[in-house]
VEXDREN-2710 file (C-alpha; in Angstrom, 1 decimal):
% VEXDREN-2710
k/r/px/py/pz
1/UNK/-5.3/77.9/82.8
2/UNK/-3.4/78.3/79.8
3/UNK/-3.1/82.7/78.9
4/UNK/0.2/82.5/76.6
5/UNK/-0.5/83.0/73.1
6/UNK/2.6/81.9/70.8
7/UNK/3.2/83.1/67.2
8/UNK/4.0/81.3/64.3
9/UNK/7.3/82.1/62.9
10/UNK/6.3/80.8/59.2
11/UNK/3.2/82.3/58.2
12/UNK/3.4/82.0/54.4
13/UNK/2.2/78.2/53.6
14/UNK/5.1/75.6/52.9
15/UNK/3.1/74.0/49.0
16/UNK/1.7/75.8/46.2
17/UNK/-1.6/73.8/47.0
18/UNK/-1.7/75.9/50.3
19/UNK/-0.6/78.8/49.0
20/UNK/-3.3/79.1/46.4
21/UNK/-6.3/78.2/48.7
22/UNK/-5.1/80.7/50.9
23/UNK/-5.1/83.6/48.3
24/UNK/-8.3/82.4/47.3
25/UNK/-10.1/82.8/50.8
26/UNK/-8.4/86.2/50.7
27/UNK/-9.6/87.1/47.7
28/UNK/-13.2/85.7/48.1
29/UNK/-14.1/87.2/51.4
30/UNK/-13.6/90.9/50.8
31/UNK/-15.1/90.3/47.2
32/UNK/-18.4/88.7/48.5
33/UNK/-18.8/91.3/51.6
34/UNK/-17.8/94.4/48.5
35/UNK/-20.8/92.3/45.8
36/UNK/-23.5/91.9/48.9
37/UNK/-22.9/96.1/50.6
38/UNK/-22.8/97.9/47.1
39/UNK/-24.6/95.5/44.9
40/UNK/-27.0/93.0/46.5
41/UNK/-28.1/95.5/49.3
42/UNK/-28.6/99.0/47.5
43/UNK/-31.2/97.1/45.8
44/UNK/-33.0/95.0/48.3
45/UNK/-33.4/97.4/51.1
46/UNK/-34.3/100.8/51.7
47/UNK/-32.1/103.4/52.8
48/UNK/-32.5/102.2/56.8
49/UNK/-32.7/98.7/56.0
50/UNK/-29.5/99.5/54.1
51/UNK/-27.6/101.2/56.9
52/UNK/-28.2/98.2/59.2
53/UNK/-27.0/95.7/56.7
54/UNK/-24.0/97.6/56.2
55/UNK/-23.0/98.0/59.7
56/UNK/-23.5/94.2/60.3
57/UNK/-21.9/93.0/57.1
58/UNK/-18.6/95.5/57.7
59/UNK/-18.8/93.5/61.8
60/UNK/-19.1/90.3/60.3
61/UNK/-16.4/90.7/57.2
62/UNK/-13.8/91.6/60.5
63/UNK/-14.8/88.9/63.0
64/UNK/-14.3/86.7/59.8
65/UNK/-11.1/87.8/58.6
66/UNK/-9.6/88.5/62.3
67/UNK/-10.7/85.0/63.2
68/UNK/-8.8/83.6/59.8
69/UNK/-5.7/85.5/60.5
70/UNK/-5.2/84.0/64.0
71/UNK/-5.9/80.3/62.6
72/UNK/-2.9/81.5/60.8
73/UNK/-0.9/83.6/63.1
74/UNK/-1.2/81.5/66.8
75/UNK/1.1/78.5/66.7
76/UNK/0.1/75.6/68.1
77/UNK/2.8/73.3/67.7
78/UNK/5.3/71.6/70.4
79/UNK/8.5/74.0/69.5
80/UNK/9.4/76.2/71.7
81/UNK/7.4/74.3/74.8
82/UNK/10.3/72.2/77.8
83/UNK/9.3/68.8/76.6
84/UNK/10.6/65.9/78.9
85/UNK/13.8/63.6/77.7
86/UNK/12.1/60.2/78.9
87/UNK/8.6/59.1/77.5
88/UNK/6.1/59.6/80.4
89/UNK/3.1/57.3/80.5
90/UNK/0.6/58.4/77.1
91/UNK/3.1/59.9/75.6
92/UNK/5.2/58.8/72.4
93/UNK/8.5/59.7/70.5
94/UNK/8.3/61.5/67.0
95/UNK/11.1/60.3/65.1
96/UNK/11.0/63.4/62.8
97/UNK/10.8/65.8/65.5
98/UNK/13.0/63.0/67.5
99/UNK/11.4/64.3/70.6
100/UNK/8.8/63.4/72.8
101/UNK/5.5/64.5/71.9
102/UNK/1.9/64.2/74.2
103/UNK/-0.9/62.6/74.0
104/UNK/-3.1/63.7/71.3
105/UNK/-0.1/65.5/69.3
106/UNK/0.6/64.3/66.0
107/UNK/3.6/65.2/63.2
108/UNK/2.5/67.1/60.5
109/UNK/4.0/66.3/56.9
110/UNK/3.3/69.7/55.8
111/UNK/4.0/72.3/58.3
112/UNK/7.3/69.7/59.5
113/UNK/6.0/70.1/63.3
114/UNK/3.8/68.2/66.3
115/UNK/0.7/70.2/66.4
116/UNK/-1.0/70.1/70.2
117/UNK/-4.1/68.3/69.9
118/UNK/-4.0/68.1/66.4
119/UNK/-7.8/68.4/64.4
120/UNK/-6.5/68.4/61.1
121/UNK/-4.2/70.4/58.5
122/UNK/-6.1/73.0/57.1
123/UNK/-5.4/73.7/53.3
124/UNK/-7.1/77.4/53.4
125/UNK/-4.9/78.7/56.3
126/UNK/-1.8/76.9/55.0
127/UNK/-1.5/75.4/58.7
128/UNK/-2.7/73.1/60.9
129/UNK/-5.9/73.2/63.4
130/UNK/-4.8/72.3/67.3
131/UNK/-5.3/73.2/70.7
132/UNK/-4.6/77.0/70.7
133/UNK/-6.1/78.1/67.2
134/UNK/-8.8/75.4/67.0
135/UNK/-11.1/78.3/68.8
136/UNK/-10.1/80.5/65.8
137/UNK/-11.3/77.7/63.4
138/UNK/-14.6/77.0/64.8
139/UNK/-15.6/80.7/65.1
140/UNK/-14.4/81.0/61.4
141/UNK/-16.9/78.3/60.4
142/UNK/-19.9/79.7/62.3
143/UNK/-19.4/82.9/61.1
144/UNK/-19.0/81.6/57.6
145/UNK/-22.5/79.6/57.8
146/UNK/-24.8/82.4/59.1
147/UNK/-23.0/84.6/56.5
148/UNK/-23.6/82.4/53.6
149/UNK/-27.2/81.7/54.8
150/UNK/-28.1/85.1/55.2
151/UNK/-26.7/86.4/51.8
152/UNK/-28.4/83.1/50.1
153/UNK/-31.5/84.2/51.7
154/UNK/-30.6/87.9/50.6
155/UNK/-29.4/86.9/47.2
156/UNK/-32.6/84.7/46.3
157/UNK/-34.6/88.2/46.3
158/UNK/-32.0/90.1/44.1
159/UNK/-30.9/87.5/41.3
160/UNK/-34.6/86.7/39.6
161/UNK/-35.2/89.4/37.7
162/UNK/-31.5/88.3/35.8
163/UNK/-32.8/84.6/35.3
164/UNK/-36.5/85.8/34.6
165/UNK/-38.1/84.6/37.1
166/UNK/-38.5/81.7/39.0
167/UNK/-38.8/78.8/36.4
168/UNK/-37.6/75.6/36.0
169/UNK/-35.3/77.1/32.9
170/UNK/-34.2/79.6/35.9
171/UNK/-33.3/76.7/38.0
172/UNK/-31.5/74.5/35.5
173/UNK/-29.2/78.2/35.1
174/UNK/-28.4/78.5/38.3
175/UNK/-27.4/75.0/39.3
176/UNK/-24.8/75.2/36.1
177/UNK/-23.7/78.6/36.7
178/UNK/-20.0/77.8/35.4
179/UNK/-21.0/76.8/31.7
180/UNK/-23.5/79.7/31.7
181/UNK/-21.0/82.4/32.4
182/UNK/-19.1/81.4/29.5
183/UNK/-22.2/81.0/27.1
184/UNK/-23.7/84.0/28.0
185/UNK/-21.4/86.0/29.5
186/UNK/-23.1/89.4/31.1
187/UNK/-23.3/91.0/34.7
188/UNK/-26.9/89.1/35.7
189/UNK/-25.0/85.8/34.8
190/UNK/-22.1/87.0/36.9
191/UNK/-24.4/87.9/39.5
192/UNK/-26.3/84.5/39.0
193/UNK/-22.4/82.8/38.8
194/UNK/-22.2/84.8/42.2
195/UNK/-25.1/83.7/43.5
196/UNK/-24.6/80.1/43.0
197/UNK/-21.2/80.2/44.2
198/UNK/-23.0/81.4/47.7
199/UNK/-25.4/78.4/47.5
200/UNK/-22.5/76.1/47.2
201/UNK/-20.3/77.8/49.8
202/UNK/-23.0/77.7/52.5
203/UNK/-24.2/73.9/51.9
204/UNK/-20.3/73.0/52.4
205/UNK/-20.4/74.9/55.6
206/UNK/-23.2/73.5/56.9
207/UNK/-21.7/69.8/56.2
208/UNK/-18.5/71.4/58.7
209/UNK/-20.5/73.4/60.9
210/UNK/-22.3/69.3/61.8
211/UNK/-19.1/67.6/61.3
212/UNK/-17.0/70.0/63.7
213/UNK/-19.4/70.3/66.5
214/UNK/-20.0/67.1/66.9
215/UNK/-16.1/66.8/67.9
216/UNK/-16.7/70.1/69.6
217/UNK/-18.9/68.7/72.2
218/UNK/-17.5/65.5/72.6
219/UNK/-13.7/66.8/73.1
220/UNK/-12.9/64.8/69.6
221/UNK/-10.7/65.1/67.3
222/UNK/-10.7/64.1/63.4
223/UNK/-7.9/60.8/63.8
224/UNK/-9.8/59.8/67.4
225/UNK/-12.3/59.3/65.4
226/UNK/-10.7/57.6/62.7
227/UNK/-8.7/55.6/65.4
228/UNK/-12.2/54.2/67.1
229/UNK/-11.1/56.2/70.2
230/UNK/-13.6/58.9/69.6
231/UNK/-14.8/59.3/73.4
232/UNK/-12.0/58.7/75.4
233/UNK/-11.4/62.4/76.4
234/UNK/-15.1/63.3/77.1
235/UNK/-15.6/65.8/80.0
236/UNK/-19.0/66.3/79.4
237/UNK/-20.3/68.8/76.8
238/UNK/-20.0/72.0/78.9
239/UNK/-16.1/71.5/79.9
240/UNK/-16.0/69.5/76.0
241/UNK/-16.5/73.4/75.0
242/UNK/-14.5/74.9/77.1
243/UNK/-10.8/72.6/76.0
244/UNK/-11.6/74.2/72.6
245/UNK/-13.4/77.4/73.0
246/UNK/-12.0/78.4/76.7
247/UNK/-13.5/79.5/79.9
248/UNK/-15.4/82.7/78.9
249/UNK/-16.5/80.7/75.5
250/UNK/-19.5/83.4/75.3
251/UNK/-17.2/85.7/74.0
252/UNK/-15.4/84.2/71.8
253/UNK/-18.2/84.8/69.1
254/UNK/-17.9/88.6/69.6
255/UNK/-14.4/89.2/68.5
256/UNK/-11.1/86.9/68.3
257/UNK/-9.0/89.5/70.0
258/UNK/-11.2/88.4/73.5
259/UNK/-9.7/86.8/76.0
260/UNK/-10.3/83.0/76.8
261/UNK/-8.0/81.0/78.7
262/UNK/-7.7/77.5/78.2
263/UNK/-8.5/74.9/80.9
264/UNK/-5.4/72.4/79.4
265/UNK/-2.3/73.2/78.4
266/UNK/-2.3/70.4/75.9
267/UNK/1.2/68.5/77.4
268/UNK/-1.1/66.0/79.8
269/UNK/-4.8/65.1/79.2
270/UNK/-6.8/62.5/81.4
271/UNK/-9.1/60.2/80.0
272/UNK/-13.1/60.3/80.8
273/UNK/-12.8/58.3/83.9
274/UNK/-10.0/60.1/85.6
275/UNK/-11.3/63.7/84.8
276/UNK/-14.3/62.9/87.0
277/UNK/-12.2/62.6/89.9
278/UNK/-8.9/65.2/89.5
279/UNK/-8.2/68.1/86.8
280/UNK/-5.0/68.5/85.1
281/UNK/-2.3/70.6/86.1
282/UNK/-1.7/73.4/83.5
283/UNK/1.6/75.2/82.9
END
């Protein structure tokens, strides 16, 4: 089982692109979890009601952030990692790296490395998604769907008395909420701006939250897929879970600090028939 966790020795994003999406998740998250405790909630709930939310909102804002820091933080490239001069069997050569790299690691343009199992570059965490931080990514997501769903749900009860009701007039609002700030500018078309913003934000999850766990359970990744080799490392769902989430996956979704080991070490991987019979040696 893999235990070592490596740090990233960059963790300020390498283009302005990056860079901004980053300062924007930053910025968003601790501004929708301030708008939804002392705005939304205060006038929804009662006191109790209140209380709860507050406790649940203030666990959720950290498992979020803590979750998007270690996409960030954990490195999960090939450098540092005793890679072997010849090309073993599955393995290839990256001519920018101009080492050997394994199977299922690819270069990144961006972030100049080979990323272990690479998923994709990720423009809000100015880094790329592999084999040690892909846990990190997922558990981001989920977090970020039920979030959005429940302050959508939330939201729906606190925005009509600012758009008068529910009425089509109301609706045609709401689903233009950028043009309607700036013709009427007040707080109830901020909060409706707000609102809408939430509605967008949690049908874009879902779409990843599909997307992502469909790889999840298959042991996929985005350019297998692209590549037609989509189930060439399938373990079967349970052990699927485990290469991304670890061994003790079930608490992975209570806190990012948690330990979960992974099964591979990401250097050799055996395709579906060979897993069957033997497990890979981990380093």
């Amino acid at each position: 089982m893999v235990y070592n966790i490596r740090i990233r020795k960059r963790l300020v994003p390498r283009t302005f692109t990056d860079f901004s999406a980053m300062m924007f998740m930053s910025f968003a998250i601790p501004a929708v979890y301030w708008f939804e405790i002392y705005v939304v909630a205060p006038t929804v709930y009662n006191r109790v009601l209140n209380f709860l939310h507050t406790i649940l909102g203030t666990y959720f804002v950290i498992n979020i952030i803590g979750n998007f820091m270690a996409i960030i933080a954990v490195d999960t490239s090939t450098q540092g990692l005793l890679l072997p001069s010849q090309v073993p069997p599955g393995w290839h050569v990256c001519a920018t790296c101009e080492s050997t790299a394994p199977p299922r690691s690819r270069h990144c343009i961006t972030c100049n490395v080979c990323v272990l199992k690479k998923e994709h570059h990720c423009v809000f965490a100015g880094c790329c998604v592999g084999l040690r931080n892909h846990r990190y990514f997922y558990i981001f997501l989920f977090l970020m769907w039920v979030s959005t769903l429940y302050c959508s749900c939330l939201n729906a009860f606190f925005i009509w008395p600012y758009v008068g009701g529910f009425n089509l007039w109301a609706m045609v609002r709401l689903m233009l909420p950028g043009i309607w700030l700036v013709m009427e500018p007040s707080m109830g078309t901020l909060f409706a701006f707000l609102f809408s913003i939430n509605i967008i934000g949690f049908l874009f999850m879902t779409v990843l939250m599909y997307y992502y766990t469909g790889l999840l359970v298959t042991n996929t990744t985005t350019r297998e897929i692209n590549d037609q080799k989509g189930q060439k490392y399938d373990y079967g769902r349970e052990q699927n879970i485990k290469v991304t989430l670890g061994e003790r996956w079930y608490l992975t979704w209570v806190f990012p600090t948690l330990s979960s080991p992974l099964p591979y070490d990401g250097l050799e991987w055996f395709v579906e028939s060979e897993e069957k019979s033997v497990r890979p040696k981990t380093k």
